[in-house]
N, C-alpha and C positions, 0 to 999 in steps of 0.2 A: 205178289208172287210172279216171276217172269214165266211166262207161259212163249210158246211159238207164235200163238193168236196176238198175243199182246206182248209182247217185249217189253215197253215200256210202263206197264203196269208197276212195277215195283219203284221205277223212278218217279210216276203218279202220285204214288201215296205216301210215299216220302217226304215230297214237295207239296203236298195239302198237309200234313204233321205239322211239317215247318211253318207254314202260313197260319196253321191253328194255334200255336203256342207261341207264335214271336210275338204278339203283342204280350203275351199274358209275362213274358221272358223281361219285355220294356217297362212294363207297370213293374214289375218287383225288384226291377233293377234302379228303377226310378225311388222306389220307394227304401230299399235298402243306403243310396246314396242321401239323400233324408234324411236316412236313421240316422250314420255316419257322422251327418255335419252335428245334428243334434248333441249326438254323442262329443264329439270334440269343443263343442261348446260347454260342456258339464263339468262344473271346476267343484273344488272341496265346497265351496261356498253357498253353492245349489243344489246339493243334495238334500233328501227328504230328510228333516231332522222329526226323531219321534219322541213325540211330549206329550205334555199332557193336550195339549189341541189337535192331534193328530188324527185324520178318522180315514180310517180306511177305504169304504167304500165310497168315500168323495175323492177319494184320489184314484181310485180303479176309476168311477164315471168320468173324471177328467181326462184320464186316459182313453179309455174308451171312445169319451168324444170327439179327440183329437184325431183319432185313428177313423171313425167312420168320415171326419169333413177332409180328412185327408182324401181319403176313398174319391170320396163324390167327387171331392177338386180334381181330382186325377181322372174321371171318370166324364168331367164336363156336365155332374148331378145326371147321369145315368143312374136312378138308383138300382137298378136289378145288374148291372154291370159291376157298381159297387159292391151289390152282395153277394155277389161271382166272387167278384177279389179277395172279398174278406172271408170267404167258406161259409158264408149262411146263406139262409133263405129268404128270399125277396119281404116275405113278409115278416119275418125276425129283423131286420135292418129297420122297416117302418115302423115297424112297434116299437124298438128303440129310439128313433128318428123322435117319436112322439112324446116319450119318456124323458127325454132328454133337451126336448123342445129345440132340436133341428132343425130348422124347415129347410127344403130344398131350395124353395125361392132366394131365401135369405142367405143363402149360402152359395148362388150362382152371384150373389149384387158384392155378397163381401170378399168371395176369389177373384171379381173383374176388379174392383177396386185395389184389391195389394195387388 
């Protein structure tokens, strides 16, 4: 709020806003552009066909998995920074992390490598 004491108070916290949310602005523009290419990659051919082999919840976990090693990779395996991005809690990311046999190590050796 501009006050006489402080003039530039309202331009202050303006300017800490913007510093607090530009990264978070970068990660989901990063990751929307992702989606994007993803998505234009998806031809009739690669669509999920449902049959009789089709199971559900291995394709939600496969997703899911894909979405949390995105996370980490974009995060540089910060996991609590991962689970900032993703909307859960530090420790919901690790118990899936564990479920899903994530490991963080393994997943900083196989983002340097591609």
């Amino acid at each position: 709020m501009y006050t006489r004491q402080n003039p530039n108070l309202a331009f202050v916290e303006r300017r800490m806003w913007e510093y607090s949310t530009t990264p978070r602005i970068g990660i989901v523009k990063q990751l929307l552009n992702k989606l994007l290419n993803e998505l234009e990659e998806v031809n009739e051919n690669e669509r999920v066909r449902l049959g009789e082999d089709f199971n559900l919840f291995e394709q939600l976990k496969n997703f899911e998995t894909d979405i949390i090693r995105q996370a980490l990779y974009l995060t540089n395996n910060n996991q609590r920074a991962a689970a900032q991005m993703l909307g859960i809690n530090y420790t919901t990311l690790n118990a899936k992390m564990k479920r899903f046999g994530i490991g963080a190590k393994e997943e900083l050796a196989a983002s340097r490598e591609a």
